[in-house]
VMD Tcl script that builds the backbone (N, CA, C; Angstrom):
set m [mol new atoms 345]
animate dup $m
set s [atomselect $m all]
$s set {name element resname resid chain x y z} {
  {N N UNK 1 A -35.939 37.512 6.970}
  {CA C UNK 1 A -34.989 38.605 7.053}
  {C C UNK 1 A -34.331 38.782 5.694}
  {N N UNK 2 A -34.293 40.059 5.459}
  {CA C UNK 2 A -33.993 40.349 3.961}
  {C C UNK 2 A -32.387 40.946 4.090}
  {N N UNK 3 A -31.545 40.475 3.331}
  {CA C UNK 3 A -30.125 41.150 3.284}
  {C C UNK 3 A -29.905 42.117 2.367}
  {N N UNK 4 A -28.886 43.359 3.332}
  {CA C UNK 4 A -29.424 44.485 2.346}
  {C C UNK 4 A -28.450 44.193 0.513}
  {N N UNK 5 A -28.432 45.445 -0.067}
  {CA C UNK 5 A -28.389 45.118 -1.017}
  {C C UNK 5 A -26.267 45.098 -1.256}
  {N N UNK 6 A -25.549 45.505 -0.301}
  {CA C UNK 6 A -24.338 45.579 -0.090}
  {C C UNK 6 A -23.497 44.141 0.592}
  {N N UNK 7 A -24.353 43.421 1.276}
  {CA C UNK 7 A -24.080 42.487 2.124}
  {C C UNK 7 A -24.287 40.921 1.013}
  {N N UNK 8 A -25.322 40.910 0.564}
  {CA C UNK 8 A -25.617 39.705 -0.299}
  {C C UNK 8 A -24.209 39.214 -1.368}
  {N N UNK 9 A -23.440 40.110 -2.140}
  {CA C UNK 9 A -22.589 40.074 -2.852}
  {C C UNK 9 A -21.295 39.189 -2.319}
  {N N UNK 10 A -21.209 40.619 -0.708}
  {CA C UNK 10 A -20.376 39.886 0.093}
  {C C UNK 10 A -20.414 38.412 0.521}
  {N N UNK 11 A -21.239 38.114 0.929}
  {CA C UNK 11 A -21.334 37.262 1.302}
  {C C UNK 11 A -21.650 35.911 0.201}
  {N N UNK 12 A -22.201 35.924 -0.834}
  {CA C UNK 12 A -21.926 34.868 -1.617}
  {C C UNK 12 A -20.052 34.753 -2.424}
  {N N UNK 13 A -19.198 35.965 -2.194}
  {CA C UNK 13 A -18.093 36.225 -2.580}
  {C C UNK 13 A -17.285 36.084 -1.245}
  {N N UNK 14 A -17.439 35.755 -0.292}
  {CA C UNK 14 A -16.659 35.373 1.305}
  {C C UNK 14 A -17.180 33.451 0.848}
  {N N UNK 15 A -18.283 33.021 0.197}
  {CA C UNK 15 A -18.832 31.755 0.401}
  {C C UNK 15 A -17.401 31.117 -0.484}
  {N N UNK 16 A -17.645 31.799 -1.836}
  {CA C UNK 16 A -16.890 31.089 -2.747}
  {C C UNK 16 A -15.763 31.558 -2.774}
  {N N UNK 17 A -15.246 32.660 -2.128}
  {CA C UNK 17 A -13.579 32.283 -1.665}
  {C C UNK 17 A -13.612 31.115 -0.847}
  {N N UNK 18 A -14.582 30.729 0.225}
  {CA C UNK 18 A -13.928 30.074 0.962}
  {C C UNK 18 A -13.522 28.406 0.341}
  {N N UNK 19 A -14.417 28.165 -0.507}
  {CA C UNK 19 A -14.338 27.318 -1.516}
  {C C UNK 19 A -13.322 27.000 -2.467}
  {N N UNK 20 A -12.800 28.397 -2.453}
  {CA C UNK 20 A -11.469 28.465 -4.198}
  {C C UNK 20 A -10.372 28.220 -3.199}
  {N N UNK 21 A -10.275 28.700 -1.542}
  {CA C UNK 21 A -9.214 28.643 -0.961}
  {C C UNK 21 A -9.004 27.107 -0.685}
  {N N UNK 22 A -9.748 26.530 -0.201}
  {CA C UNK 22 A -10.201 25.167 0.243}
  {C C UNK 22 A -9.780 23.954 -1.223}
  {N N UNK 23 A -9.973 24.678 -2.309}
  {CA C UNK 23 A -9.731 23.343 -3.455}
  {C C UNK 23 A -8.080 23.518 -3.800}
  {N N UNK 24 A -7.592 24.991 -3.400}
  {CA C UNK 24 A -6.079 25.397 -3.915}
  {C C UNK 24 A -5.660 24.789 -2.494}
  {N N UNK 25 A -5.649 24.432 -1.699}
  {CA C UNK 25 A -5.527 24.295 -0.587}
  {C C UNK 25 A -4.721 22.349 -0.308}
  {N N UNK 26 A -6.019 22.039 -1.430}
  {CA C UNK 26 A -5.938 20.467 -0.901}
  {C C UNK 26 A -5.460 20.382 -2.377}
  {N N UNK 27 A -5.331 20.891 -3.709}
  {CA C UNK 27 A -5.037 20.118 -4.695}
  {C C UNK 27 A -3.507 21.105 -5.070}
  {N N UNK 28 A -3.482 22.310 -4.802}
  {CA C UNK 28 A -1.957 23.011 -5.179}
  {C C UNK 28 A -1.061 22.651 -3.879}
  {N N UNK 29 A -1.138 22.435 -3.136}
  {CA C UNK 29 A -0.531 22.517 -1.469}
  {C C UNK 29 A -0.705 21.158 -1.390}
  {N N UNK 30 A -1.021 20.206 -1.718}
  {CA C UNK 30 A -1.257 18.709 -1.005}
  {C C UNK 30 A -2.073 18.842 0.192}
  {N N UNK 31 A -2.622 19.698 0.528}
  {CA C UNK 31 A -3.525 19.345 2.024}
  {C C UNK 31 A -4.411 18.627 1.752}
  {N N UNK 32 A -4.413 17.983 3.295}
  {CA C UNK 32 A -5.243 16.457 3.100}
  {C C UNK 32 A -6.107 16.642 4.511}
  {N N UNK 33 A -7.182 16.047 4.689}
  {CA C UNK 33 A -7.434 15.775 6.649}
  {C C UNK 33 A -6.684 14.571 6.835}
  {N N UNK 34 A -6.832 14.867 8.505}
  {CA C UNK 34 A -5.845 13.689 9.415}
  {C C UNK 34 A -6.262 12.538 8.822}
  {N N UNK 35 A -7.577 11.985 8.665}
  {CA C UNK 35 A -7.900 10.370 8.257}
  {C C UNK 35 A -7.810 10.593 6.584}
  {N N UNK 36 A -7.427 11.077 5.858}
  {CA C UNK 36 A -6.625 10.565 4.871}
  {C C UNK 36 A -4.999 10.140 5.128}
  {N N UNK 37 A -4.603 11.136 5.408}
  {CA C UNK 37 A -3.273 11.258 5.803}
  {C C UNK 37 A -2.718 9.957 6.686}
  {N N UNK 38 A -3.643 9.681 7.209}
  {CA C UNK 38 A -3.068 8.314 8.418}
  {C C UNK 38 A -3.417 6.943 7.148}
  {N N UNK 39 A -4.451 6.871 6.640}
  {CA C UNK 39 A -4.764 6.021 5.389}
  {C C UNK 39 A -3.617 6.159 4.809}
  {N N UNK 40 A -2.548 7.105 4.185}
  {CA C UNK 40 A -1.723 7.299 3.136}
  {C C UNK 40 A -0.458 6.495 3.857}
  {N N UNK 41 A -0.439 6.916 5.003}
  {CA C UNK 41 A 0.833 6.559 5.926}
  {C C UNK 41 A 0.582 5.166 6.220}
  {N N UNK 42 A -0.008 4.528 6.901}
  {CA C UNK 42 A -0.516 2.973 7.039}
  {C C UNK 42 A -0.209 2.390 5.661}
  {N N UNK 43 A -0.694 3.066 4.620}
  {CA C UNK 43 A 0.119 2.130 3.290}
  {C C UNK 43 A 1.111 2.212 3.062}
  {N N UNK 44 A 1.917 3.481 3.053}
  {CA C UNK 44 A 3.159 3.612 3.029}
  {C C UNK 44 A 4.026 2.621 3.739}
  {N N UNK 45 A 3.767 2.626 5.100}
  {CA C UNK 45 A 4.524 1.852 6.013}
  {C C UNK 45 A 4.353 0.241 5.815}
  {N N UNK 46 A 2.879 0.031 5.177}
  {CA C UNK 46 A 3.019 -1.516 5.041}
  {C C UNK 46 A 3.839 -2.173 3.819}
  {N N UNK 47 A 3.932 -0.923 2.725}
  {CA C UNK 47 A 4.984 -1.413 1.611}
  {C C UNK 47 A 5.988 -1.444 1.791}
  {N N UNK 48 A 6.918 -0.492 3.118}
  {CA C UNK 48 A 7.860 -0.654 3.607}
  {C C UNK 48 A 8.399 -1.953 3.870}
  {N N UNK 49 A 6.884 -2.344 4.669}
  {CA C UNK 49 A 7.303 -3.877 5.600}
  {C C UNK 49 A 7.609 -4.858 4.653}
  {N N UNK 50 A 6.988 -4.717 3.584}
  {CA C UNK 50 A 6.998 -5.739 2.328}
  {C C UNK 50 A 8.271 -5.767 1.659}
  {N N UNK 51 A 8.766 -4.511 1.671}
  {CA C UNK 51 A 9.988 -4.281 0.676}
  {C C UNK 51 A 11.087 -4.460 1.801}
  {N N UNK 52 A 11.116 -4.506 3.167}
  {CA C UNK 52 A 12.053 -4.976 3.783}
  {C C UNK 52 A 12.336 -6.745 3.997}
  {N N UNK 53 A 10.724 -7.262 4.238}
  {CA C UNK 53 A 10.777 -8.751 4.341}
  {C C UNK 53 A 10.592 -9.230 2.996}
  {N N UNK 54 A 10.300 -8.834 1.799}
  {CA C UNK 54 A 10.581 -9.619 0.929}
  {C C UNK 54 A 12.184 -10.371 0.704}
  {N N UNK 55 A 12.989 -9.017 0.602}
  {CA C UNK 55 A 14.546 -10.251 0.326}
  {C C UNK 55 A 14.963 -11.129 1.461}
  {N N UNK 56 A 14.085 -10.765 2.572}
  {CA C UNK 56 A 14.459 -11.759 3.781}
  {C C UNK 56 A 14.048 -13.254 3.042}
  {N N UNK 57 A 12.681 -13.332 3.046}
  {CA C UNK 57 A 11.843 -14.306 2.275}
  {C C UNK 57 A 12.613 -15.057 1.134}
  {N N UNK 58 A 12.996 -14.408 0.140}
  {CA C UNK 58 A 13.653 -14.659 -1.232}
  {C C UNK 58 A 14.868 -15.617 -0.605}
  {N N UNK 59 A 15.295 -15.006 0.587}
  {CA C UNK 59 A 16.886 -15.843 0.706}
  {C C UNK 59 A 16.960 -16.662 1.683}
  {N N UNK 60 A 15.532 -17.226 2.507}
  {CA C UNK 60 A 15.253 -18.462 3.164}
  {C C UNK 60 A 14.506 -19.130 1.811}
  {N N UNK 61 A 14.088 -18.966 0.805}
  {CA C UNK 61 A 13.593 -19.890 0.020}
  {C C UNK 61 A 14.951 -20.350 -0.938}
  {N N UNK 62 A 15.537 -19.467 -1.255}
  {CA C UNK 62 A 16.891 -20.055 -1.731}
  {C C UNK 62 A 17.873 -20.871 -1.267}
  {N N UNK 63 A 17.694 -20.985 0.220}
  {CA C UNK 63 A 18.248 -21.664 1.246}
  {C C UNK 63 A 18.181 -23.158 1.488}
  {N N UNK 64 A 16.488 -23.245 1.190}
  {CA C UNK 64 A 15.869 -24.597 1.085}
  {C C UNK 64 A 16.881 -25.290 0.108}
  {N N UNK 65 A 16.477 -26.682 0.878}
  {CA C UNK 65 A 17.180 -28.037 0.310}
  {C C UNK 65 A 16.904 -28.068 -1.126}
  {N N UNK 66 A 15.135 -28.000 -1.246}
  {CA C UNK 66 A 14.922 -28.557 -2.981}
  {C C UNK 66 A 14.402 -26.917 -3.148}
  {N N UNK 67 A 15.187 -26.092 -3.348}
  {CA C UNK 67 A 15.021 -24.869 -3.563}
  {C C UNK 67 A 14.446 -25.210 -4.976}
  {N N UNK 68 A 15.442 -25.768 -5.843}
  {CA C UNK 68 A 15.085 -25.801 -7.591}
  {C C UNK 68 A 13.800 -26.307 -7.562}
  {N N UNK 69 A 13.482 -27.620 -7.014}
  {CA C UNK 69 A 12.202 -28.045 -7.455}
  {C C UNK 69 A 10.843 -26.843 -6.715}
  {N N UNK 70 A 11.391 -26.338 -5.746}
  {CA C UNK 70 A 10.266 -25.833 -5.483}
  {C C UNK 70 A 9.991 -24.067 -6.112}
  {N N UNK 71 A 11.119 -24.253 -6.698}
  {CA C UNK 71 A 11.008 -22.553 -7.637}
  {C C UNK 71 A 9.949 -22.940 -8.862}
  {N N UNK 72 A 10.821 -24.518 -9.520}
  {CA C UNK 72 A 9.909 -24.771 -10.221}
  {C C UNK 72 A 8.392 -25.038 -10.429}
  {N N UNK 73 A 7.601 -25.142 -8.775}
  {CA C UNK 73 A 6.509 -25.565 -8.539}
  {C C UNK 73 A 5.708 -24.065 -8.435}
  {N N UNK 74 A 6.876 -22.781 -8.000}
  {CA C UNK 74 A 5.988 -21.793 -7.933}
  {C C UNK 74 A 6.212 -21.210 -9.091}
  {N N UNK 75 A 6.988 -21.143 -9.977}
  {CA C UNK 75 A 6.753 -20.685 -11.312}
  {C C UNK 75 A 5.360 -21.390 -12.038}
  {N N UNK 76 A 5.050 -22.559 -11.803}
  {CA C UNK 76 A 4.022 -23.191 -12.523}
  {C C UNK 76 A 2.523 -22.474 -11.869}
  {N N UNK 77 A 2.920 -22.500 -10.492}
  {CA C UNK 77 A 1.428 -21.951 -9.830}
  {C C UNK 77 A 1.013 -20.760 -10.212}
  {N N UNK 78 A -0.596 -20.813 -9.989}
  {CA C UNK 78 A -1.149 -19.182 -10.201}
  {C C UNK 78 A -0.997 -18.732 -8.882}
  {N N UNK 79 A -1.397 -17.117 -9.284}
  {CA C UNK 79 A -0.630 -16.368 -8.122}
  {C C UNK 79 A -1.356 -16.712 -6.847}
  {N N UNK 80 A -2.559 -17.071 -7.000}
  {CA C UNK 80 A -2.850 -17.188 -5.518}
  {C C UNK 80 A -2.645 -18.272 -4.750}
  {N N UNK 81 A -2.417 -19.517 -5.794}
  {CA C UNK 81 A -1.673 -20.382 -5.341}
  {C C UNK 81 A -0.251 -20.743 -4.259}
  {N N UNK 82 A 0.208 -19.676 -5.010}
  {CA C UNK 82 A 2.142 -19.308 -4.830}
  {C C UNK 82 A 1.751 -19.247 -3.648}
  {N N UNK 83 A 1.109 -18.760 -2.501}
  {CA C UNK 83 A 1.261 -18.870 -0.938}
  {C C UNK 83 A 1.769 -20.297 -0.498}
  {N N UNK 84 A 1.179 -21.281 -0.656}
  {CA C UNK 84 A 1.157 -22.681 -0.266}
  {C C UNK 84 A 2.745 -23.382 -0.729}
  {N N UNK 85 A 3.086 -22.473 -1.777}
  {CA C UNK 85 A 4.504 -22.604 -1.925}
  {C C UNK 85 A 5.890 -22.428 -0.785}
  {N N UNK 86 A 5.703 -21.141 -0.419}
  {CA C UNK 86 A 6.185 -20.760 0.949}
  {C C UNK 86 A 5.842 -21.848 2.330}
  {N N UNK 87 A 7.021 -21.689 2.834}
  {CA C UNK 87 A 6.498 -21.634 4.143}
  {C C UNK 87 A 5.789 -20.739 4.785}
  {N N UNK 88 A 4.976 -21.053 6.236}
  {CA C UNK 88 A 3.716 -19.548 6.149}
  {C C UNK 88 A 4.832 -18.907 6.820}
  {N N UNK 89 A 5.606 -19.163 7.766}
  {CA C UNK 89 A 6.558 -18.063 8.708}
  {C C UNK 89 A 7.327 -16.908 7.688}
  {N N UNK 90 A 7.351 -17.591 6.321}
  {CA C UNK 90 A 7.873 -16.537 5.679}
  {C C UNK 90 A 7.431 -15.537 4.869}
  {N N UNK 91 A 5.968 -16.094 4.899}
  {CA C UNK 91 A 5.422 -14.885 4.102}
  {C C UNK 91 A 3.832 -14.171 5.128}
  {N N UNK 92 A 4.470 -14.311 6.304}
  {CA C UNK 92 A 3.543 -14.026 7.201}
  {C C UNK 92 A 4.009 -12.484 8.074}
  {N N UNK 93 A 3.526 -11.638 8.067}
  {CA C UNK 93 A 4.221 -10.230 8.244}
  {C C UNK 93 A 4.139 -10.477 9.834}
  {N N UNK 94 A 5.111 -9.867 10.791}
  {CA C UNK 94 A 4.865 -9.938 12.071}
  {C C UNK 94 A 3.334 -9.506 12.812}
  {N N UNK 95 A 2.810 -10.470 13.653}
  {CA C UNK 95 A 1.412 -10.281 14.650}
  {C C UNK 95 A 0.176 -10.294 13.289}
  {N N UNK 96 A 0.429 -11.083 12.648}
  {CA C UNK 96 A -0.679 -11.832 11.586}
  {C C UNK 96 A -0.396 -13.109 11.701}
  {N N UNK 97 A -1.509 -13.880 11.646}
  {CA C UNK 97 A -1.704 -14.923 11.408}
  {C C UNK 97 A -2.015 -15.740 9.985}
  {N N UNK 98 A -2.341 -15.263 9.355}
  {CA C UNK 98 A -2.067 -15.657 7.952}
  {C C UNK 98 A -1.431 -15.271 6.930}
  {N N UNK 99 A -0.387 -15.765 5.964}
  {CA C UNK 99 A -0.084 -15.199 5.129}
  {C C UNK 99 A -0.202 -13.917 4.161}
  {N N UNK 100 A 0.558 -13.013 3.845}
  {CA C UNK 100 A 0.015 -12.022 3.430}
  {C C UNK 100 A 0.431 -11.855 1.934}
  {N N UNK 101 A -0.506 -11.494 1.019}
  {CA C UNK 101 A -0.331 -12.153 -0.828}
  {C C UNK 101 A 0.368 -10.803 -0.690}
  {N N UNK 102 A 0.776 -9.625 -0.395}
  {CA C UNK 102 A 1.723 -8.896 -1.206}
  {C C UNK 102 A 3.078 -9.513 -0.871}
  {N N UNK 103 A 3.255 -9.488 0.054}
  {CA C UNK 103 A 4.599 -10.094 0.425}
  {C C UNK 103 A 4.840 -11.395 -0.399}
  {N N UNK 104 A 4.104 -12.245 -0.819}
  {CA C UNK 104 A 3.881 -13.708 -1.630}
  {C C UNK 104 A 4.261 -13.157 -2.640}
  {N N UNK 105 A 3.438 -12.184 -3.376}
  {CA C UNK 105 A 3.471 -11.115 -4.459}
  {C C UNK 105 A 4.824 -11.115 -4.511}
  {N N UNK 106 A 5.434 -10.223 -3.536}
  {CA C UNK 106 A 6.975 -9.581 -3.782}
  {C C UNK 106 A 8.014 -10.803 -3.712}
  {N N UNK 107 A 7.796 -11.274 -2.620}
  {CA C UNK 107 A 8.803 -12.659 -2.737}
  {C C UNK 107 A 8.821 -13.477 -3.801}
  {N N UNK 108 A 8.003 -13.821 -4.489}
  {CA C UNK 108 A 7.836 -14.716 -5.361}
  {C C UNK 108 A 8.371 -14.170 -6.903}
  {N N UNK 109 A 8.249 -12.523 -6.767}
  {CA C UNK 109 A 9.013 -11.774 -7.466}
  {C C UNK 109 A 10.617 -11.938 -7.852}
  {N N UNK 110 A 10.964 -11.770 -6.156}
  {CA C UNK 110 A 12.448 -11.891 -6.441}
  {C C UNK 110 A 13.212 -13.344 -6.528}
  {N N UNK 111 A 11.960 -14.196 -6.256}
  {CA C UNK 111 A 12.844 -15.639 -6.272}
  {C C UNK 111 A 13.008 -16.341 -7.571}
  {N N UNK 112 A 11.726 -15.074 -8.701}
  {CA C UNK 112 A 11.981 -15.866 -10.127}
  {C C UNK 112 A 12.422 -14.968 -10.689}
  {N N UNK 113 A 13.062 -14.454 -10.329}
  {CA C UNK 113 A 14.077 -13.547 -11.221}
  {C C UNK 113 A 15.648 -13.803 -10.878}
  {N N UNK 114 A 15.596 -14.199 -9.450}
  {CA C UNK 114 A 17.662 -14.592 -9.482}
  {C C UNK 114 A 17.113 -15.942 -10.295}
  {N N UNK 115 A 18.955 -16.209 -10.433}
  {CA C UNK 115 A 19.105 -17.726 -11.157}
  {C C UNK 115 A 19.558 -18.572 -10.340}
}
mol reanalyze $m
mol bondsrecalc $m
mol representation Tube
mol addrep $m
């Protein structure tokens, strides 16, 4: 089937609007689809969790008896070490079972920076 000679234009010019609308769409407007958008939000919310339980964390480790010696043991450690420093309850985000390194990350942040 042959398209006449009025229709072809149109229609490659309906294609690539729909295209120019679609890139102004998602890059001038922020539009996103739902499974990005839930990806963006799930991180959002888990840095939340981090940035709320970190100073929790920071001020049960300051709490500890040999707080000094053991600041001093995680200043010496490498970072992936620094978990084993903690207790796990404190750097364990609620309904996980293992420690979680951003929160280690962040806590370990704020515990070598007070004095």
């Amino acid at each position: 089937m042959k398209l006449s000679a009025g229709i072809k234009p149109f229609a490659w010019g309906a294609v690539s609007g729909a295209i120019l609308w679609w890139i102004v769409l998602a890059f001038g407007f922020g539009w996103m689809s739902s499974g990005t958008a839930q990806k963006q939000a799930a991180r959002l919310s888990g840095d939340a969790v981090i940035a709320a339980l970190a100073p929790v964390c920071a001020e049960k480790f300051m709490a500890h008896p040999n707080a000094a010696v053991k600041k001093a043991a995680l200043a010496k450690a490498s970072s992936w070490d620094r978990r084993d420093v903690f207790e796990k309850q404190w750097v364990t985000r609620p309904g996980d079972q293992s420690p979680d390194m951003n929160l280690v990350t962040a806590c370990s942040e704020l515990v070598l920076r007070s004095s």
